[in-house]
Residue, then its C-alpha position, 0 to 999 in steps of 0.5 A: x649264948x649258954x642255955x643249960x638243958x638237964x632233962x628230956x622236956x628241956x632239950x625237946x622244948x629248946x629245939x622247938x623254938x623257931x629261932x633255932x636253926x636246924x644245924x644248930x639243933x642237931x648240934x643239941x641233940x647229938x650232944x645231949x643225947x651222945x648220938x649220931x646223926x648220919x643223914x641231914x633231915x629238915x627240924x620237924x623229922x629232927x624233933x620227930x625223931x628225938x622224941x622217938x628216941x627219948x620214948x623208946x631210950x630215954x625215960x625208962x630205959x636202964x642206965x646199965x644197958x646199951x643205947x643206941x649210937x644213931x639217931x632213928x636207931x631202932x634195934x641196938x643189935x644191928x646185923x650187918 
């Protein structure tokens, strides 16, 4: 199955259906968004958590600064 997503709306209404699995929806996000999930979460925190991603990052964000890695990344500087 091929399903084309080109915007922030498509990709959130294709991992809301309920005949996606979760992984299979992960698998999305992380490809579509270029981020990395470390933790396995259940579909709602997945769909919680790109919302959030596309709200802070995603939208207005400028192409020409750095993103996020992560999913639930919040700060781009990360101190270690």
């Amino acid at each position: 199955m091929e399903v084309e997503i080109e915007t922030y709306c498509d990709l959130l209404d294709f991992i809301k259906r309920d005949d996606l699995p979760t992984e299979a929806a992960a698998e999305v996000v992380r490809n579509f968004l270029k981020v990395i999930i470390l933790f396995k979460t259940d579909k709602k925190e997945l769909i919680e958590a790109t919302e959030s991603h596309i709200n802070k990052f995603g939208y207005n964000y400028p192409l020409e600064w750095e993103r996020p890695i992560f999913l639930n990344q919040f700060e781009i500087d990360v101190k270690m």
